[in-house]
VOPAGU-2260 file (C-alpha; in pm, 1 decimal, decimal comma):
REM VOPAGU-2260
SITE   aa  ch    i         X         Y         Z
SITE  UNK   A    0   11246,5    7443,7    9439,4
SITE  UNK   A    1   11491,0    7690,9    9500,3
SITE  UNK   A    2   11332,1    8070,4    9520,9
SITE  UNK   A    3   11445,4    8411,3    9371,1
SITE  UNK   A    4   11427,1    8707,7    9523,8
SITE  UNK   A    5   11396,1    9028,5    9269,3
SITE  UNK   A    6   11533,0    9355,4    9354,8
SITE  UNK   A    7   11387,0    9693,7    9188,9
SITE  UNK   A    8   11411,0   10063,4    9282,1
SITE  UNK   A    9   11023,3   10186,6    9334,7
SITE  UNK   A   10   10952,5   10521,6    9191,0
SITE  UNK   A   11   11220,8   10406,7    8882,6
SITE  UNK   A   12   11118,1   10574,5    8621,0
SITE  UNK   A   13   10792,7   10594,5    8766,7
SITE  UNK   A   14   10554,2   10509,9    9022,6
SITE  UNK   A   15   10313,2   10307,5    8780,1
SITE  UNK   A   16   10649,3   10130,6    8609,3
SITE  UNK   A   17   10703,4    9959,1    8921,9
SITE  UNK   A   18   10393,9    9844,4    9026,4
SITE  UNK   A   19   10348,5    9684,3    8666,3
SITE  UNK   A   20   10707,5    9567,0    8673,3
SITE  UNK   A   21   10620,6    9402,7    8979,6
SITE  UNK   A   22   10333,5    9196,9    8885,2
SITE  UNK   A   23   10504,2    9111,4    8579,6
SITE  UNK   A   24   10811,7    8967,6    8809,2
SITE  UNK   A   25   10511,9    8819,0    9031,0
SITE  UNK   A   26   10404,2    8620,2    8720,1
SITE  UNK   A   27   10721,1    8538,5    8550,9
SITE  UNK   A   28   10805,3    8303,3    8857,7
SITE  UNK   A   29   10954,7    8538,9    9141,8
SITE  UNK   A   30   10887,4    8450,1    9477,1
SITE  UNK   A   31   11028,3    8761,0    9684,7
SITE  UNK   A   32   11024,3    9120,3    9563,4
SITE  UNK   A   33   11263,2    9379,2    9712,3
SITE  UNK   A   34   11126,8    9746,6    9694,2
SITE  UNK   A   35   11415,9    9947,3    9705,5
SITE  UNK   A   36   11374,6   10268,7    9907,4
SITE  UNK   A   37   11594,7   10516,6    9651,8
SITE  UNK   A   38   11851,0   10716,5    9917,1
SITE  UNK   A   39   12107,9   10970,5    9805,5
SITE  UNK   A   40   12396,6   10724,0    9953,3
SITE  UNK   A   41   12341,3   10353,0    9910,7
SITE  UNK   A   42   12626,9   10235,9   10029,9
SITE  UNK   A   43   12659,2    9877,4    9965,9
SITE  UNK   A   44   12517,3    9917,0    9618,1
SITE  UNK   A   45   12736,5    9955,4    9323,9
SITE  UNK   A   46   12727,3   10252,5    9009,4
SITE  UNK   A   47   12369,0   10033,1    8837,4
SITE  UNK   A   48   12130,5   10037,4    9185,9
SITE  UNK   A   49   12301,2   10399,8    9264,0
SITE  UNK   A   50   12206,3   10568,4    8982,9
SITE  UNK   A   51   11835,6   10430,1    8954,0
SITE  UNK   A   52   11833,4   10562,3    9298,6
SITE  UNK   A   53   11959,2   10908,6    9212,8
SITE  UNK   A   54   11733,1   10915,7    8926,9
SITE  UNK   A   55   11402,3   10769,4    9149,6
SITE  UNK   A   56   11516,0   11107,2    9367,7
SITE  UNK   A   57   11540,3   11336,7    9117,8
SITE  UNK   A   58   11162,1   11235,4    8969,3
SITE  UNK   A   59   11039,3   11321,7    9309,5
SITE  UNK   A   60   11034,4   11020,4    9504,4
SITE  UNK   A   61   10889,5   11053,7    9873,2
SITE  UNK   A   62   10808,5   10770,5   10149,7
SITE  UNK   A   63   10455,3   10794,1   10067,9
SITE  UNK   A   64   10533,2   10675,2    9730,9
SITE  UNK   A   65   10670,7   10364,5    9793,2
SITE  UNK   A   66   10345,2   10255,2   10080,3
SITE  UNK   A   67   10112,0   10364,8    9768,8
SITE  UNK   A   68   10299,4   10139,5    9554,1
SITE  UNK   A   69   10304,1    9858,9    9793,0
SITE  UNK   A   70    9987,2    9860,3    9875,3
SITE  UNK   A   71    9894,3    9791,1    9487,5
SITE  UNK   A   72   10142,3    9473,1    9477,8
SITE  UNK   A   73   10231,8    9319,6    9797,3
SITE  UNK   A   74    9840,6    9122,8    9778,5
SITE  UNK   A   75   10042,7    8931,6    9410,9
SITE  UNK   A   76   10371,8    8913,3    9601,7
SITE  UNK   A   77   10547,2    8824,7    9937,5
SITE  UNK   A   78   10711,6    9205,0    9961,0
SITE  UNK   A   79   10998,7    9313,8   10144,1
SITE  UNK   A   80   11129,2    9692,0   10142,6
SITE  UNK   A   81   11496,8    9720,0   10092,9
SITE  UNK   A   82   11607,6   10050,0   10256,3
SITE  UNK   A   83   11915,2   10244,2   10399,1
SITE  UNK   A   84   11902,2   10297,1   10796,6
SITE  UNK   A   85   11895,1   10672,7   10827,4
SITE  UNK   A   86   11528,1   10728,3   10661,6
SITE  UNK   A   87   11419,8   10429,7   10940,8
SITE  UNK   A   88   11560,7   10654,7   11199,2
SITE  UNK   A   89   11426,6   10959,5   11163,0
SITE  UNK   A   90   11067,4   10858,8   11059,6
SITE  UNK   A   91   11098,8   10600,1   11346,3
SITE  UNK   A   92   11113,0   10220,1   11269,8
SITE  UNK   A   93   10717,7   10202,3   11418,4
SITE  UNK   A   94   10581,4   10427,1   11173,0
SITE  UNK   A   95   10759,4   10194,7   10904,9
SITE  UNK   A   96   10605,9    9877,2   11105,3
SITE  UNK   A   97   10281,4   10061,9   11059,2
SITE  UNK   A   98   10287,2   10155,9   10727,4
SITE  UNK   A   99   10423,8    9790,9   10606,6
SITE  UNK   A  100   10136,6    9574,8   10831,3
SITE  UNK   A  101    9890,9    9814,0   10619,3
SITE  UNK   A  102   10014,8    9763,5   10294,6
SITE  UNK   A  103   10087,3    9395,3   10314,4
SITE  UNK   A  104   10474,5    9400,4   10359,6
SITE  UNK   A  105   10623,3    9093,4   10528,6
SITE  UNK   A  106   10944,9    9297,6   10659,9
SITE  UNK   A  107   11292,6    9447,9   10579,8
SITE  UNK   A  108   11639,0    9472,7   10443,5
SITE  UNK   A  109   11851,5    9754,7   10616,9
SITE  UNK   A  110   12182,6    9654,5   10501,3
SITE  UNK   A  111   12403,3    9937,6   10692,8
SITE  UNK   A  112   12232,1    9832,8   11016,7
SITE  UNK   A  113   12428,7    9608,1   11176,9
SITE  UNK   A  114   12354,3    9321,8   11372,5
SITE  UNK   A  115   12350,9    9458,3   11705,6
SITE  UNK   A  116   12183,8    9747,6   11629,8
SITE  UNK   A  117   11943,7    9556,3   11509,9
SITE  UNK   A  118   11886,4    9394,2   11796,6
SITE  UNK   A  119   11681,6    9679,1   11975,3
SITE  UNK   A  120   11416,5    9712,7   11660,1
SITE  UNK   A  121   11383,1    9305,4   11615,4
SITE  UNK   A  122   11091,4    9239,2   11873,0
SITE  UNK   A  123   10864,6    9491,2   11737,2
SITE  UNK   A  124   10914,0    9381,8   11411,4
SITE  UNK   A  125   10874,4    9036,1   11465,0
SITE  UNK   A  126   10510,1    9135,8   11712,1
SITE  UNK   A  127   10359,4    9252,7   11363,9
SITE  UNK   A  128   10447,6    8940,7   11209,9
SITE  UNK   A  129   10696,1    9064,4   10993,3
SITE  UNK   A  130   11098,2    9025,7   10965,2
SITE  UNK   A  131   11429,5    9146,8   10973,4
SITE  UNK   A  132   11669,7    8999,1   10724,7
SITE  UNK   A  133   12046,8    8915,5   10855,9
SITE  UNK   A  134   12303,3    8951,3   10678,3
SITE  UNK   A  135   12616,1    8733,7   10681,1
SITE  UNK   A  136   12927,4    8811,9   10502,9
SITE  UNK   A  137   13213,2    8551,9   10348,3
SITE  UNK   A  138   13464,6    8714,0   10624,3
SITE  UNK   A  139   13274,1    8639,6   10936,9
SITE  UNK   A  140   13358,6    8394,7   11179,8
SITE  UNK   A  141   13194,6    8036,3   11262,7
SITE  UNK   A  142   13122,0    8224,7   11606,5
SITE  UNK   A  143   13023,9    8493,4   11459,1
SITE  UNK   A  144   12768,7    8305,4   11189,8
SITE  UNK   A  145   12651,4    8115,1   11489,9
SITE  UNK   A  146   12543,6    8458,4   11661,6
SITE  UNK   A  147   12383,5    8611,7   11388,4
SITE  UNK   A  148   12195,1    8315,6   11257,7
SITE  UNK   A  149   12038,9    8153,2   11548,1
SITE  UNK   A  150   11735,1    8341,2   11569,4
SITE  UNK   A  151   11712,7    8445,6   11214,0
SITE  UNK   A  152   11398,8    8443,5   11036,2
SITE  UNK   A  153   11260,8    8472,9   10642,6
SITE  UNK   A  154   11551,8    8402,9   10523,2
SITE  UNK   A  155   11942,4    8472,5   10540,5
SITE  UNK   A  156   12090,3    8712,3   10338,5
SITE  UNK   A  157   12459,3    8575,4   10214,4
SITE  UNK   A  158   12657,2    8855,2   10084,5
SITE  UNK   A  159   12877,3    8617,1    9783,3
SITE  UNK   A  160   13162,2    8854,7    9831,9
SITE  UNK   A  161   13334,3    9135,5    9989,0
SITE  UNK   A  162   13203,7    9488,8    9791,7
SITE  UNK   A  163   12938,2    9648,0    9670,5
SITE  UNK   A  164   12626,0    9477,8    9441,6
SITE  UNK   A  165   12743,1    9420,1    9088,8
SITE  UNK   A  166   13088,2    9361,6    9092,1
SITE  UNK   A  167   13037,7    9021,7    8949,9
SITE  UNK   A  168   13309,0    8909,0    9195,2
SITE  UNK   A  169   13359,4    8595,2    9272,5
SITE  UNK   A  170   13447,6    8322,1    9590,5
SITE  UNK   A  171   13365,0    7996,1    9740,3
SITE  UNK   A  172   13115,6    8007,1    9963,9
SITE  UNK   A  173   13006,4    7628,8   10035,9
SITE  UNK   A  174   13239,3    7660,1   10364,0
SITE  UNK   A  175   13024,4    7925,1   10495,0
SITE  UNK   A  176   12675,2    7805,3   10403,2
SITE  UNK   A  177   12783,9    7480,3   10575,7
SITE  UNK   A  178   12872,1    7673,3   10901,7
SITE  UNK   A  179   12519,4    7854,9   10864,8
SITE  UNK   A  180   12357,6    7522,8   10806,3
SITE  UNK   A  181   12479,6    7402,8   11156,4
SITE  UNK   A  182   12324,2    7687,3   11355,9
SITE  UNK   A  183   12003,5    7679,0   11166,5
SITE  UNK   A  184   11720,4    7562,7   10921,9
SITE  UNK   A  185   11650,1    7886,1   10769,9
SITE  UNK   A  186   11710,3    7968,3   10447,9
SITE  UNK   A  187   12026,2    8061,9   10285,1
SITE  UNK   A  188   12002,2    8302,2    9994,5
SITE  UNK   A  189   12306,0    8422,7    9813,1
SITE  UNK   A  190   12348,9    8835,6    9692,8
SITE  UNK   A  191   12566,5    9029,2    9468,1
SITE  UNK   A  192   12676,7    8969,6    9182,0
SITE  UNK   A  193   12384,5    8701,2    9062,9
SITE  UNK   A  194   12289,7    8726,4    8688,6
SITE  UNK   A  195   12188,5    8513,0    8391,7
SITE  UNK   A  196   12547,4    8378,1    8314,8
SITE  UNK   A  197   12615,8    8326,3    8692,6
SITE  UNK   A  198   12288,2    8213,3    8860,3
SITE  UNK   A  199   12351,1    7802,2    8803,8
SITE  UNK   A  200   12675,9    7841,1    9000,9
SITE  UNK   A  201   12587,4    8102,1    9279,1
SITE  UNK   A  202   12238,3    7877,3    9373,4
SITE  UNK   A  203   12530,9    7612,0    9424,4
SITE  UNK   A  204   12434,0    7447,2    9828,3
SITE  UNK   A  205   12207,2    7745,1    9892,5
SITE  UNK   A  206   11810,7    7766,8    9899,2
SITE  UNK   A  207   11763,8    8089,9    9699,8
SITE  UNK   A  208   11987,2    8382,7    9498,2
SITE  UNK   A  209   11906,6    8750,9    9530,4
SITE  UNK   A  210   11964,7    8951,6    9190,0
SITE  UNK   A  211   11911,6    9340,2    9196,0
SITE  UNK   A  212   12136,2    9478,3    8920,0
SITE  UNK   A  213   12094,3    9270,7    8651,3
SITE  UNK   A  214   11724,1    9396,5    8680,1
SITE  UNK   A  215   11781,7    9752,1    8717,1
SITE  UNK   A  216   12004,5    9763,5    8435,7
SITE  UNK   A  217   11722,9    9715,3    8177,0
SITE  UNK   A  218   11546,1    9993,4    8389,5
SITE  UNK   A  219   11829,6   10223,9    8310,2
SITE  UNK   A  220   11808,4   10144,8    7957,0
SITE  UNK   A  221   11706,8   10437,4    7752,6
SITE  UNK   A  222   11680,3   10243,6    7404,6
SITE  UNK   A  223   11385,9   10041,2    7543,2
SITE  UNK   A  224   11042,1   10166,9    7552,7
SITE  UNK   A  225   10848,7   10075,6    7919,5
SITE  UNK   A  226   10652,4    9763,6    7790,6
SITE  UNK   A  227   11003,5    9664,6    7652,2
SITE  UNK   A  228   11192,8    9639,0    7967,2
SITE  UNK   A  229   10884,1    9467,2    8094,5
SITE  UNK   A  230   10897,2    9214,5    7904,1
SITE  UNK   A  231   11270,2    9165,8    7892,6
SITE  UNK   A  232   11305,3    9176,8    8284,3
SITE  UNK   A  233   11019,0    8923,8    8318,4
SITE  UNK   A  234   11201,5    8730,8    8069,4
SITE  UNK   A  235   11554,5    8726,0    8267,0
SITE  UNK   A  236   11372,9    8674,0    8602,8
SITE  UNK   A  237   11247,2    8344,6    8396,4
SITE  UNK   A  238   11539,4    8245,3    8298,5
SITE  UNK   A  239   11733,8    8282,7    8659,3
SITE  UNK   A  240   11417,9    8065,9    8807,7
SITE  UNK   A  241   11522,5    7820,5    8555,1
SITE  UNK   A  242   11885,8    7773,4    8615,5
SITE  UNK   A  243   11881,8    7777,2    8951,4
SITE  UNK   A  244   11644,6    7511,2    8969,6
SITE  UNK   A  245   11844,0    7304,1    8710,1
């Protein structure tokens, strides 16, 4: 059974919203939920994830937010938080070790933290049980792959193409998840660009697909009341399970 990952922005358009979107995703079949971390500059994330996270901001989100919301729905779901490096730096990636081992979390996603930098923050992470995601991308080398994924853990995050999340590009990637496959047995999930009309042929030779914006656009959706874009994101996250398990 191959899994699906859900992205959503916590705090989007509120603090309640996402806790019942998540359990809602929790029942309609997701097996990994991605708590965004809204930051003023998300830089691999295209115009759909940046604006829930401008508008998450603008309501007031704060750190403190997002551990009282995970709290409340990483016991229904394995939980990851999905952030941006810089707020991990300055509250100090222990605090954020802390704060995840007490709500439940099971680890991270920093996608502008790159591989080496990684490296120093990867033992402490791994002491509390929890992981680091790596990320590889369509234009790295076999060597390179074979760095990166040798000690991975979780899973591995596949970027499906060159750009930011949304852009519904679109490349052959059954080269690369090969070359993965030859360093390791962890999982390969695919990123970017993953939707209802694309899922059968992006879960194509890899164990899992990761879809943010096709969720976050019925967040944005102003003609939808909130048990609306419940229902409809539960129903897409349904229907993604389904074809990429055809």
């Amino acid at each position: 059974m191959k899994k699906l990952v859900a992205y959503i922005t916590t705090g989007f358009p509120s603090l309640d919203f996402t806790v019942d979107t998540a359990l809602a995703l929790a029942e309609a079949g997701v097996d990994t939920l991605e708590l965004g971390m809204p930051f003023s500059d998300p830089v691999a994330d295209g115009p759909v994830i940046e604006a829930a996270n401008l508008k998450a901001l603008q309501n007031g989100f704060r750190l403190q937010h997002l551990f009282d919301a995970s709290a409340k729905i990483a016991p229904h779901i394995d939980t990851l938080w999905m952030g941006y490096f810089n707020p991990f730096y300055h509250r100090g990636m222990e605090h954020f070790i802390v704060e995840a081992k007490k709500a439940g979390v099971n680890g991270f996603i920093i996608p502008d933290l790159p591989f080496e930098e990684a490296q120093p923050y990867k033992p402490a992470i791994e002491a509390a049980g929890m992981s680091l995601i790596d990320f590889i991308a369509p234009t790295d080398s076999r060597e390179r792959i074979g760095q990166i994924v040798t000690d991975a853990t979780k899973f591995i995050y596949l970027v499906a193409y060159a750009g930011i999340t949304g852009a519904g590009k679109s490349e052959d990637l059954q080269g690369i998840v090969a070359d993965i496959k030859d360093f390791t047995d962890t999982p390969v999930y695919v990123g970017f660009g993953v939707n209802q009309n694309t899922a059968t042929e992006k879960a194509k030779g890899v164990d899992g697909v990761i879809v943010g914006s096709a969720f976050v656009k019925v967040l944005l959706d102003e003609t939808l009341s909130g048990t609306q874009k419940i229902t409809k994101i539960a129903a897409i996250a349904k229907e993604i399970k389904e074809k990429i398990n055809e």
